[in-house]
DRENLUMMI-728715 format. One record per residue (C-alpha): residue number from 1; residue in one letter; y, z, x. Coordinates in Angstrom, 1 decimal, padded with zeros to 4 digits. Each point is the difference from the previous one (the first is absolute). Layout:
+------+------+--------+--------+--------+
: resi : resn :      v :      w :      u :
+------+------+--------+--------+--------+
:  NUM :    a :      Y :      Z :      X :
...
+------+------+--------+--------+--------+
# end
This chain:
+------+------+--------+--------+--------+
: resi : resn :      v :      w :      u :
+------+------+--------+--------+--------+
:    1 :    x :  007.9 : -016.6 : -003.2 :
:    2 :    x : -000.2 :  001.5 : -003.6 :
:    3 :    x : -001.5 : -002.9 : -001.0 :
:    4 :    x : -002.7 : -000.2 :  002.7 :
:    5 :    x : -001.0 :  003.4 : -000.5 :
:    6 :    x : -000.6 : -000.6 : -003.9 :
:    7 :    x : -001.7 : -003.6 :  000.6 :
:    8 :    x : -002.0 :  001.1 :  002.9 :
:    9 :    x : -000.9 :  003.5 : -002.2 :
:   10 :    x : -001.0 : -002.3 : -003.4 :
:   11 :    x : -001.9 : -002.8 :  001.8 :
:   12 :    x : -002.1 : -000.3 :  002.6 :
:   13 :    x :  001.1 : -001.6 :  003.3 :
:   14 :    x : -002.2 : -003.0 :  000.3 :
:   15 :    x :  001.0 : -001.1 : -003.1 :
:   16 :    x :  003.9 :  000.0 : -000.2 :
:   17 :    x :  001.2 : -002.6 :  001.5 :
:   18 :    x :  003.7 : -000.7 :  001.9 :
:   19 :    x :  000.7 : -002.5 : -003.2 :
:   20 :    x : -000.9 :  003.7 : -002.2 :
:   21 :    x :  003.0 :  002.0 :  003.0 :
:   22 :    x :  002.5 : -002.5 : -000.8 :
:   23 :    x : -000.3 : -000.4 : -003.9 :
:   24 :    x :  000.2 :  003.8 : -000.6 :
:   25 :    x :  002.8 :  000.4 :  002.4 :
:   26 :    x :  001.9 : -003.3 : -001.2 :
:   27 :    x :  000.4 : -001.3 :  003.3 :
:   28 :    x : -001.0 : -003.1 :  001.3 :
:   29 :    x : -003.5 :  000.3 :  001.8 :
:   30 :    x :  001.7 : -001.9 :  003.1 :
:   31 :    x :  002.6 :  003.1 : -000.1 :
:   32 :    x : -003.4 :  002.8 :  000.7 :
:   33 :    x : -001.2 : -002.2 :  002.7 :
:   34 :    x :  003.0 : -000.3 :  001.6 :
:   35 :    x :  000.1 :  003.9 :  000.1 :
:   36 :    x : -003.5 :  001.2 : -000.2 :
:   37 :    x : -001.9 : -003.1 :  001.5 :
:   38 :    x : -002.9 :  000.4 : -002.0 :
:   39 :    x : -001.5 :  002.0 : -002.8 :
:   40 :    x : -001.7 :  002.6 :  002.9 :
:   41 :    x :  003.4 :  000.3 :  001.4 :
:   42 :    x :  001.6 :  001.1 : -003.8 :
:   43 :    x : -002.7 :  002.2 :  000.1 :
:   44 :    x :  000.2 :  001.8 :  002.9 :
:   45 :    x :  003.9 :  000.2 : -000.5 :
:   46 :    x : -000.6 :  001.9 : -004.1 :
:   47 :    x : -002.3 :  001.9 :  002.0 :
:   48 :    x :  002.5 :  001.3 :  002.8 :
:   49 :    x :  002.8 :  000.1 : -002.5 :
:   50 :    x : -002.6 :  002.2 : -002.1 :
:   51 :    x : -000.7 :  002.6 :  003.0 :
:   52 :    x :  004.1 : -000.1 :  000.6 :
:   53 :    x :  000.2 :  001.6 : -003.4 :
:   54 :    x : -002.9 :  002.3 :  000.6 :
:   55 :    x :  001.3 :  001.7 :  002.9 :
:   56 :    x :  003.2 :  000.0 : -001.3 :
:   57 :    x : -000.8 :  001.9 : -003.0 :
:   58 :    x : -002.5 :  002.4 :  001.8 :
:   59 :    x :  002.4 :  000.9 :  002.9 :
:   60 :    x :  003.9 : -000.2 : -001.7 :
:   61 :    x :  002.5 :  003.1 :  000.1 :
:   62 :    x : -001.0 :  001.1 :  003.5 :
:   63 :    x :  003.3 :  002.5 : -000.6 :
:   64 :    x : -002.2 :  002.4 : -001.6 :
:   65 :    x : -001.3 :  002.6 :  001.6 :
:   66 :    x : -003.8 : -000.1 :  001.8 :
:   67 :    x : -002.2 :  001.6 : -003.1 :
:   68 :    x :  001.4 : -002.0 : -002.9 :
:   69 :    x :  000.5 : -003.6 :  001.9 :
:   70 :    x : -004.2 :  000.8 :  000.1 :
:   71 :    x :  000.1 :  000.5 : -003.5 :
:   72 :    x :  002.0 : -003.3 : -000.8 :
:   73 :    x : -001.8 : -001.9 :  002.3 :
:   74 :    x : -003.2 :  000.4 : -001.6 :
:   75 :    x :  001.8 : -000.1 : -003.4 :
:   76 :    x :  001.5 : -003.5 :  001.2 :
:   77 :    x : -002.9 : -000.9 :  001.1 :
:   78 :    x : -001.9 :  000.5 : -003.3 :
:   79 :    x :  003.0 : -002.0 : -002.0 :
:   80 :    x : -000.2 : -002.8 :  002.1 :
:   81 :    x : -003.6 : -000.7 : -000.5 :
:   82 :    x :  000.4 :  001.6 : -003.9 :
:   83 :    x :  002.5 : -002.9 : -000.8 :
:   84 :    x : -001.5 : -003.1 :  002.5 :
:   85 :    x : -003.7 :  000.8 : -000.5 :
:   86 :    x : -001.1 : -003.5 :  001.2 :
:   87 :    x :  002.1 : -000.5 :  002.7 :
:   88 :    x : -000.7 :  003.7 :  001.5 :
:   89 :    x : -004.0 : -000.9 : -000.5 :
:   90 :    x :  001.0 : -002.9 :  002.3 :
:   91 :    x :  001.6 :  001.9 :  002.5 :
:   92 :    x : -003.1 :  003.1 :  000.1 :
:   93 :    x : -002.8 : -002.4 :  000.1 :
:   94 :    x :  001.3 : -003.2 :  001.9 :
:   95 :    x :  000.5 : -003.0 : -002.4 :
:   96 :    x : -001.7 : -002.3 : -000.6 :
:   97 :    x : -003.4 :  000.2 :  001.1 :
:   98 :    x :  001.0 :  002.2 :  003.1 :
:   99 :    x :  002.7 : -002.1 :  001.6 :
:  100 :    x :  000.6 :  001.0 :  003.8 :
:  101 :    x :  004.1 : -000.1 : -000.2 :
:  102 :    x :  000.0 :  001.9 : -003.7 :
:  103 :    x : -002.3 :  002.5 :  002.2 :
:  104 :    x :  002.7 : -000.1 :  002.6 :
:  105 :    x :  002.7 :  000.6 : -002.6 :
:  106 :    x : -002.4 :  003.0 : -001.5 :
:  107 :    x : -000.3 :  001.9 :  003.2 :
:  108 :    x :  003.7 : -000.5 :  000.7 :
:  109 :    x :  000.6 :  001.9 : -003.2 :
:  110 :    x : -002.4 :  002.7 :  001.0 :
:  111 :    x :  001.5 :  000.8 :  003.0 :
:  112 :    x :  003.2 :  000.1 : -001.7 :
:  113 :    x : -000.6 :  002.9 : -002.3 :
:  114 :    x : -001.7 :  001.8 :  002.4 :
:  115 :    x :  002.9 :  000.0 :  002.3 :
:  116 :    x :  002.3 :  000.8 : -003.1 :
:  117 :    x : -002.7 :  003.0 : -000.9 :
:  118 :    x :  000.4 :  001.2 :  003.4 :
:  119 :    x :  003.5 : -000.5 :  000.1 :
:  120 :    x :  000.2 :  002.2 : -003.2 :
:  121 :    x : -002.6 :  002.5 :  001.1 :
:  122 :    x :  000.6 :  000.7 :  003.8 :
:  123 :    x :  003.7 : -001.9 :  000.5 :
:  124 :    x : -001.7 : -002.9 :  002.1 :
:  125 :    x : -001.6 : -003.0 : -000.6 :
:  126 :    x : -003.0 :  000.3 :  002.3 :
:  127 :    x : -002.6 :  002.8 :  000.2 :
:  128 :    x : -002.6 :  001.0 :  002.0 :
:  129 :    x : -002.9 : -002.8 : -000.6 :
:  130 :    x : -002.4 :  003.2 : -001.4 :
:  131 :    x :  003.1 :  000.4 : -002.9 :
:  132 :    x :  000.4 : -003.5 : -000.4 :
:  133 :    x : -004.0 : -000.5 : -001.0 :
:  134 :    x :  000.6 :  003.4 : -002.7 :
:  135 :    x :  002.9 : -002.4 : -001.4 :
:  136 :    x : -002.0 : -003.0 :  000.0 :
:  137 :    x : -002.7 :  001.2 : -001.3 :
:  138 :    x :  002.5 :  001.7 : -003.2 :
:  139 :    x :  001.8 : -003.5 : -000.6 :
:  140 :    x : -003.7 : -001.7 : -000.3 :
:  141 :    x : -000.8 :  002.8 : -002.4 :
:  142 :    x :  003.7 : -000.8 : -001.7 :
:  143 :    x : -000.9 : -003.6 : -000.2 :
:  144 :    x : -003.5 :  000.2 : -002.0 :
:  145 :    x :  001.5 :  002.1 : -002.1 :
:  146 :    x :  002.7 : -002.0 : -000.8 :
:  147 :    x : -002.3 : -003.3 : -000.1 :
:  148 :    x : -001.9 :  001.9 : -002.4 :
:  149 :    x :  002.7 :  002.1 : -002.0 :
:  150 :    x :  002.1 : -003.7 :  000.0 :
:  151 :    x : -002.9 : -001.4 : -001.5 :
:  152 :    x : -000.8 :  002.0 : -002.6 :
:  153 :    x :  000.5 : -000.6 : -003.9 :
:  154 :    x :  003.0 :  001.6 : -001.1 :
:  155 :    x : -000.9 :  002.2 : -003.6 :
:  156 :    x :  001.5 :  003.1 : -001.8 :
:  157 :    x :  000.1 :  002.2 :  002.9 :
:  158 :    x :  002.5 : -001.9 :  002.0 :
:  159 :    x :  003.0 :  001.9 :  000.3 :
:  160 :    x : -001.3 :  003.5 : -000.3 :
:  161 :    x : -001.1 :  000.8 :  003.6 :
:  162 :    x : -003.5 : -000.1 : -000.6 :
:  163 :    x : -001.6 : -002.9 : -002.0 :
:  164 :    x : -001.8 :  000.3 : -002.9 :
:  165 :    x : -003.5 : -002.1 : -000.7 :
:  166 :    x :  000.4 : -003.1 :  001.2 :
:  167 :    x :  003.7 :  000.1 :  001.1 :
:  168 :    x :  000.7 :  000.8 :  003.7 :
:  169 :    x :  002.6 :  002.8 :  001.5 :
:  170 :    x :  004.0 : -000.4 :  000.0 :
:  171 :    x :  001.5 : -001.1 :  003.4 :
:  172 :    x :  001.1 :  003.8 :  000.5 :
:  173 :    x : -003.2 :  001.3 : -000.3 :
:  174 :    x : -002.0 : -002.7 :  002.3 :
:  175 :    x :  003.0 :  000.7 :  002.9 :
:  176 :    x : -000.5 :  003.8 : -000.6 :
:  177 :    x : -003.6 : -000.5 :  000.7 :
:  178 :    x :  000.9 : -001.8 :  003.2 :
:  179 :    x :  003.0 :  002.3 :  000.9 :
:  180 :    x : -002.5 :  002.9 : -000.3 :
:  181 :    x : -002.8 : -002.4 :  002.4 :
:  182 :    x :  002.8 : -000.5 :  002.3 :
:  183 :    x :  001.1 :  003.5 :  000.4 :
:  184 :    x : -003.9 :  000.9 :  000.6 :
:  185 :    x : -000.2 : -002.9 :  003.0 :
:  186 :    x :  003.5 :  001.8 :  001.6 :
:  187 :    x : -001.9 :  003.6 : -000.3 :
:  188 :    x : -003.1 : -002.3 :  001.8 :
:  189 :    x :  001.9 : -001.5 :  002.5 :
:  190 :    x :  002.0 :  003.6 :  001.1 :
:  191 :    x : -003.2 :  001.3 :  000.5 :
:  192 :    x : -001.1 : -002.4 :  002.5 :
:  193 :    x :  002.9 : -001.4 :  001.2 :
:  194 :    x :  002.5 :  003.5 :  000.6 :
:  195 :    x :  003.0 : -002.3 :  001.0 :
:  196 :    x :  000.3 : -001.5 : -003.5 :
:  197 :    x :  000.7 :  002.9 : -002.6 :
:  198 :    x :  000.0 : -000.2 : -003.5 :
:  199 :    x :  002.6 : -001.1 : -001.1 :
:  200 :    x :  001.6 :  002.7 : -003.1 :
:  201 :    x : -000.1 : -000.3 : -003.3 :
:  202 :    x :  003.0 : -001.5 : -001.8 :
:  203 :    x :  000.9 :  001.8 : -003.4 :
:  204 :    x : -000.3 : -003.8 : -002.0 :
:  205 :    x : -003.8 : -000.1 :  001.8 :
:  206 :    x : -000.7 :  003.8 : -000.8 :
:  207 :    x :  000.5 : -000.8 : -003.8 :
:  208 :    x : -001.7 : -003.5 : -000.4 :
:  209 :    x : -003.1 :  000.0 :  000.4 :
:  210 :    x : -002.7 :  000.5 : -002.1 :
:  211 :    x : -002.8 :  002.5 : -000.2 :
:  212 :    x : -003.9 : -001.6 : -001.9 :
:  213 :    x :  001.9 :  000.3 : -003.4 :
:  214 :    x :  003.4 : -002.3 :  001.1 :
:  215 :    x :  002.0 :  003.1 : -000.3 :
:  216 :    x :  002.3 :  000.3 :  003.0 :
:  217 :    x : -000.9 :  002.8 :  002.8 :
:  218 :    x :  001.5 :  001.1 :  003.5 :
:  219 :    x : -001.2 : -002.1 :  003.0 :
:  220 :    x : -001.5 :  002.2 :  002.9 :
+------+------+--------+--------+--------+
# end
């Protein structure tokens, strides 16, 4: 799968071919048909393998307590797509040129971390459906930002919260920014929807996230 997610991320799909799959993996190309059937179905399988890793990262150590599995799911999150840039481009905008099942796999994904958001916020996986459109609406906001914060040029700034010119911010600062735009959706959502509270601060969250200067500030 390692080796479908770098092919797959430094060539395009129409133009790698099964006979590419087998070189790089030094397999015989009867051995991928015999367990992938054809290059779509290789695809499809980096692809799931891909989204395994993604909600593994984004929802491990559900131990901790409510507050700071938020703040390490977001965190995960932002690793994940940090370290596998192409493959979490895949997942966010559907594949190759919009595939239906990729789609499929996406919106499984979604529903995912909004279950494990509510889970960590209000100690269930389902919400009211006028919560659950706040949290949508956040994790479509989370992924343009990370699209965009993914595909940014990395220069001097990196590494110091807040990037300099031409550099883009440090992956503590970018999930303080979305901690903070999280914490504002919860303070939304109690307003509207009584029965779902917001949830309290946790002392790692209070001291994380960033004010306009990247220097860290208490979350209200």
């Amino acid at each position: 799968m390692a080796i479908g997610r770098k092919l797959f991320a430094e060539t395009s799909y129409d133009a790698l071919s099964m006979d590419d799959i087998a070189q790089h993996a030094g397999v015989a190309k009867g051995l991928v048909y015999y367990y992938f059937k054809s290059k779509r179905g290789y695809y499809l399988a980096v692809v799931e393998d891909s989204v395994a890793q993604l909600v593994a990262r984004a929802t491990g150590e559900p131990e901790l307590p409510g507050a700071q599995r938020l703040r390490r799911t977001v965190d995960g999150y932002l690793h994940y797509a940090e370290h596998h840039r192409a493959a979490y481009r895949t997942i966010v905008t559907g594949g190759v040129g919009s595939d239906a099942e990729v789609l499929a796999i996406r919106d499984a994904v979604r529903e995912e971390l909004l279950a494990a958001i509510a889970e960590g916020a209000y100690g269930r996986r389902t919400v009211p459906p006028l919560a659950r459109l706040a949290l949508v609406g956040w994790l479509s906001g989370v992924e343009g930002t990370t699209l965009d914060w993914t595909g940014a040029p990395e220069g001097e700034g990196e590494g110091e919260g807040e990037a300099g010119d031409g550099g883009r911010p440090d992956r503590s600062a970018v999930a303080g920014l979305l901690v903070r735009q999280l914490r504002a959706t919860f303070t939304v959502i109690e307003g509207l929807v009584p029965e779902c509270p917001a949830p309290p601060v946790s002392p790692e969250e209070a001291s994380s996230a960033p004010d306009d200067h990247g220097n860290p500030v208490p979350v209200t």
